[in-house]
C-alpha positions in Angstrom: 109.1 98.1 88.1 105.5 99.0 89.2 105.5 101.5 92.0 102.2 101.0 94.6 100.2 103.5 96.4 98.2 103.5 98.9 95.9 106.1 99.4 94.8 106.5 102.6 93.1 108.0 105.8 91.5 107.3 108.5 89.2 110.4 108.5 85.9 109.8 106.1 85.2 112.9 103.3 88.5 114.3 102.7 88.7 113.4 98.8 90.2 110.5 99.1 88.3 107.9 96.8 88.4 111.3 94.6 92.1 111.6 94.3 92.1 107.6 93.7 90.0 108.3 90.9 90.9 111.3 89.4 94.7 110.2 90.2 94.1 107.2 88.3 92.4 108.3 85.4 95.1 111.1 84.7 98.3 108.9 84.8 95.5 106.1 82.4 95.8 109.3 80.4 99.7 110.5 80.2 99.9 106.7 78.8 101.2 105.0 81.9 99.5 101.6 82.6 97.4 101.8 85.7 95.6 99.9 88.6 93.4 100.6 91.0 92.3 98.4 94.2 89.2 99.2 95.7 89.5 98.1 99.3 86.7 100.2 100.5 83.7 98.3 100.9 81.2 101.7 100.1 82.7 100.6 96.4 82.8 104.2 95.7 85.9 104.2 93.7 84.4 101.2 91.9 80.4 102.9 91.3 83.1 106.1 89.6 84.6 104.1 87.7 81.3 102.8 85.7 81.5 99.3 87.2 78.2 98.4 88.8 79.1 96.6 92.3 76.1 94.9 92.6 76.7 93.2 89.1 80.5 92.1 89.3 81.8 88.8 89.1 84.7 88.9 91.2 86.0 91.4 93.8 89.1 92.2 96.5 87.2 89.7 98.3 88.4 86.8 96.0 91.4 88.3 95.6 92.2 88.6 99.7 90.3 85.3 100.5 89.9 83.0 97.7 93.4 83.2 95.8 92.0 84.1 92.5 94.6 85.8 90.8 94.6 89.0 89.8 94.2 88.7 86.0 91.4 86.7 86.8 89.9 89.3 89.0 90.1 92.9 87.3 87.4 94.9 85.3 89.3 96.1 82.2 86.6 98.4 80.9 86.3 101.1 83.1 86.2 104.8 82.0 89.0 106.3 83.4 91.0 104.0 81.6 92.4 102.0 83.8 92.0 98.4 85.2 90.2 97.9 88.4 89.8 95.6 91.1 86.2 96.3 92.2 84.8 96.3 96.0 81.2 96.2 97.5 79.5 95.1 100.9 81.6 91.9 100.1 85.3 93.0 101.1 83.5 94.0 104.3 83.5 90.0 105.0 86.9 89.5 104.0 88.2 91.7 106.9 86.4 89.6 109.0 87.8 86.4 107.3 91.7 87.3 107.2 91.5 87.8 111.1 91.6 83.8 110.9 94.6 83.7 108.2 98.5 83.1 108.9 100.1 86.2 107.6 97.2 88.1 107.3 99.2 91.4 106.9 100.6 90.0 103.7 97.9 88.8 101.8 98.0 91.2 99.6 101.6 92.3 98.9 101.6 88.3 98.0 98.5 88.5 95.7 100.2 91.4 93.3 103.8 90.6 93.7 103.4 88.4 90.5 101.7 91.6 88.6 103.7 94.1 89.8 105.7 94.6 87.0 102.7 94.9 84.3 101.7 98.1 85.6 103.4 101.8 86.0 101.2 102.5 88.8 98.8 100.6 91.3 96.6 102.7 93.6 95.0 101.3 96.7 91.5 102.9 97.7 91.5 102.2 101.4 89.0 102.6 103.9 88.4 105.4 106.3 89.8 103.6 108.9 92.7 101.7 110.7 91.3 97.7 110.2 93.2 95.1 108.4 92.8 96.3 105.0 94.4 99.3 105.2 96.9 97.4 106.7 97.1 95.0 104.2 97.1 98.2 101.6 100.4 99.7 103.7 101.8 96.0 104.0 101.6 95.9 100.1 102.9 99.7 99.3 105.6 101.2 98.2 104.1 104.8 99.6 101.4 106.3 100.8 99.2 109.2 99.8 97.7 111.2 102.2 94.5 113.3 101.2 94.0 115.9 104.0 91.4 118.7 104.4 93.0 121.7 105.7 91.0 122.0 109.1 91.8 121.5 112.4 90.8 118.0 113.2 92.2 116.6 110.2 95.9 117.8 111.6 95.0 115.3 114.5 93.7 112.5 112.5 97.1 112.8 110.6 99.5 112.4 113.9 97.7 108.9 114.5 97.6 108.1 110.6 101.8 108.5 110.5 101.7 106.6 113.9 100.2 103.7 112.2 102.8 104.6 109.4 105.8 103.7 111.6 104.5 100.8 113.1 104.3 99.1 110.0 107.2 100.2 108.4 108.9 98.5 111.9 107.2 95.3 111.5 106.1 94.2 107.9 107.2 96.9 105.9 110.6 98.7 106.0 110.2 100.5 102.8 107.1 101.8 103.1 107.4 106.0 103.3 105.0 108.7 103.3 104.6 109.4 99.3 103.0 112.8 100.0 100.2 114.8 101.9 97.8 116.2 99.6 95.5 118.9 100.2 92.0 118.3 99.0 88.8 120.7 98.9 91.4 123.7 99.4 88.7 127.0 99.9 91.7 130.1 99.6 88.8 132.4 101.6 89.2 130.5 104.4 91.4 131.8 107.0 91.9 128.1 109.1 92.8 126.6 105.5 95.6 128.9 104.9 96.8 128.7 109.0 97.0 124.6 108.3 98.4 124.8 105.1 101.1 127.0 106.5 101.5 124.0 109.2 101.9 121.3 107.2 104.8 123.1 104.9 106.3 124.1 108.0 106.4 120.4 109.6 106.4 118.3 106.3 108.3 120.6 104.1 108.4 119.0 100.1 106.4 115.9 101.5 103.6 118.4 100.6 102.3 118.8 97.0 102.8 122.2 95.3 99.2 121.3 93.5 96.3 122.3 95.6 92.7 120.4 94.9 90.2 123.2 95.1 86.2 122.4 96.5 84.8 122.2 92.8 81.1 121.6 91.8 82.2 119.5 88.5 84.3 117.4 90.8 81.8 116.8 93.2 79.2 116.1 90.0 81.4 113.5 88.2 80.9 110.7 90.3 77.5 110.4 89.7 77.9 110.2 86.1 80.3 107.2 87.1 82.9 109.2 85.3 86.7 110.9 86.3 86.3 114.6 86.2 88.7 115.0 83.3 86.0 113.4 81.3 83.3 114.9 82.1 84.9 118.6 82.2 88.3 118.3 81.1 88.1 122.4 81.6 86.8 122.7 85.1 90.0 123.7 88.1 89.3 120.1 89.3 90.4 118.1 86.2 93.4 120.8 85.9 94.2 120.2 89.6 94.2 116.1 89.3 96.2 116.3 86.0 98.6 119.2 87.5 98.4 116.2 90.6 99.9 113.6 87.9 102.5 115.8 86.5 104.2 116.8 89.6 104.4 113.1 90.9 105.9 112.0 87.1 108.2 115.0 87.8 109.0 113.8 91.2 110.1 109.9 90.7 112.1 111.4 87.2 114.3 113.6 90.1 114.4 110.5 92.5 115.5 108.6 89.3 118.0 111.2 88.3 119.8 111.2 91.5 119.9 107.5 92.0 122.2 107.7 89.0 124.5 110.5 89.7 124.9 109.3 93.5 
């Protein structure tokens, strides 16, 4: 059984089309089978991916509004090595268009529930805010993935981002739970990034990854090259971190696993 994530805040340049990415590309590369939805109409997760968003045939757009299925939809030749459903200025129309459709929570939760089980892992790439496709991402997920800076706003952009949490889990989505709070572009001289690090172990205890994503020049380079860091430096700390990212989540659902079976 597949296992969803949405990755997700509200709060633009915290890392989080990054961690999609990178994410992504290291489970592709532990052999697991992967996804990724690009529900962010920048198409930034689809541009690093080396799939030209100008040039596709098909994107979440067809997916959300036109039924296509899936199969019919993804971009198999990407270079992280995983499938991908691509997103450009189009999926900006399509939240526009589902305000006009029944059930237009669940439109995609229905569009993947057939695919589901043909992938280890599907990652949602949602938009830097609260609209309808993030809550069609959360309607859809198992989990979601929260990239954080550790600053001082980004502790208040959380509170409303667990709000929004809640309130679907009460209304569409009873299983959906907070999959972990990652902390992105992590800068160990600064004095407020330890003081809110310390804050969220305090309130969110092991919802909080051990690995830390460090500010990383290779990291910030790779994207341009349309590539995941761990192909374009597999040596710099930010492919280490992403891969280190992978491992601990792998290691995570094995325990969950594990005590499923001897409860």
């Amino acid at each position: 059984m597949g296992k969803i994530i949405a990755i997700a805040n509200q709060k633009g340049g915290v890392g989080k089309t990054t961690t999609c990415v990178n994410l992504a590309a290291s489970m592709a590369a532990t052999k697991r089978k992967v996804l990724v939805i690009d529900l962010d109409p920048q198409g930034n997760a689809t541009m690093g991916s080396n799939i030209d968003k100008y040039e596709v045939a098909h994107t979440a757009y067809d997916l959300l509004i036109d039924d296509l299925p899936l199969d019919q939809v993804i971009e198999k030749e990407t270079s992280g090595g995983f499938h991908l459903v691509a997103a450009n200025s189009d999926v900006t129309a399509a939240e526009v268009k589902l305000m006009s459709f029944f059930s237009r929570e669940t439109r995609l939760r229905s569009a993947l529930a057939p695919y589901k089980d043909q992938y280890d892992y599907i990652f949602i790439d949602c938009p830097p805010s609260l609209n309808m496709l993030t809550v069609n991402a959360m309607t859809a997920a198992d989990s979601v993935l929260v990239p954080m800076q550790c600053e001082y706003y980004a502790l208040e952009g959380l509170t409303a981002l667990l709000d929004t949490i809640t309130k679907i889990a009460s209304v569409i989505n009873a299983d959906l739970k907070i999959e972990g709070i990652l902390r992105t572009m992590y800068d160990p001289r600064n004095r407020l990034s330890s003081d809110v690090s310390d804050q969220l172990k305090k309130h969110f205890g092991n919802k909080v990854y051990r690995t830390i994503i460090p500010r990383n020049v290779r990291l910030a380079e790779a994207p341009s090259f349309g590539t995941p860091v761990i192909y374009y430096d597999k040596y710099s700390t930010g492919a280490k971190a992403y891969l280190a990212l992978a491992g601990e989540i792998l290691r995570r659902e094995e325990q969950l696993q594990e005590d499923k079976e001897t409860s």
